[in-house]
N, C-alpha and C positions, 0 to 999 in steps of 0.2 A: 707415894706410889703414883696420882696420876701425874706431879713433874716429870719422874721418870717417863713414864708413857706418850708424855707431850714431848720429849724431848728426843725420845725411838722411833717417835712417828716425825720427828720435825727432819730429822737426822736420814731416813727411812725414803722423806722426798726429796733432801738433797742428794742423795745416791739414786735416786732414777735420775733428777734433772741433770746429773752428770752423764747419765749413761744417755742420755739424749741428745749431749753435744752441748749443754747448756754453758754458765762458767765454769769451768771446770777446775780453776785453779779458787775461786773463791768457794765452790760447792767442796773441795778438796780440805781449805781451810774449816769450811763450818763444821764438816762432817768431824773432824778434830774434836774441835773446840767443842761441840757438842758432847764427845765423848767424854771430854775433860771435864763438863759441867756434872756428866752424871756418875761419874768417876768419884768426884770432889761431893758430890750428893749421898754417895754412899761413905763417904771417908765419913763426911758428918755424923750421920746414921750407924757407925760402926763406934766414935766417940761417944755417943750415947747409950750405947748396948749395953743390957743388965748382965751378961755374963763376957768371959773374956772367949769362949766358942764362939757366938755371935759375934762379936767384935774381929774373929779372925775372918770367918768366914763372910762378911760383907769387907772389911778391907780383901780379898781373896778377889772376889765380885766387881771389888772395883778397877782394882787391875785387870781382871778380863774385859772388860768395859773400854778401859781406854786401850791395851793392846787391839783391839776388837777394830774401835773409831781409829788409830791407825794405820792397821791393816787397811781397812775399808780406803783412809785418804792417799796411803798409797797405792790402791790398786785404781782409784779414779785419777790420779796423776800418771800412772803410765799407760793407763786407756789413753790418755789425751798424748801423749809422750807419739805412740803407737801412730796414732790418728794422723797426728802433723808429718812424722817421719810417711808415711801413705799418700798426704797428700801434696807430695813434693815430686 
């Protein structure tokens, strides 16, 4: 539980440093990747589950997770998208 948390919060600062103009193309990738870590944290956690409920509903958890860290790296890519096309 605190990977997950270290990883929401890791995830959490590269979506402001994007909204700040920062990398926006690597804060785009981590924000991903991040997802994917804690996506693949719960798939574990769902293999170990003592019941097949539990097992569905964190595999469920994880997919939201990574749809979630997608959404998010695509919406800090067309921020940036936005930004360039503005500052032309």
């Amino acid at each position: 539980m605190k990977s997950m948390f270290k990883a929401a919060l890791a995830g959490a600062g590269l979506f402001a440093l994007a909204a700040c103009g920062g990398a926006d193309d690597r804060a785009a990738d981590n924000v991903e990747a991040n997802a994917e870590a804690m996506a693949d944290n719960l798939e574990e956690q769902a293999d170990m589950a003592p019941n097949e409920t539990m097992e569905e509903a964190l595999e469920q958890q994880a997919d939201n997770v990574e749809e979630a860290g997608e959404a998010k790296a695509d919406a800090i890519d067309d921020a940036d998208d936005a930004r360039m096309e503005n500052s032309r």
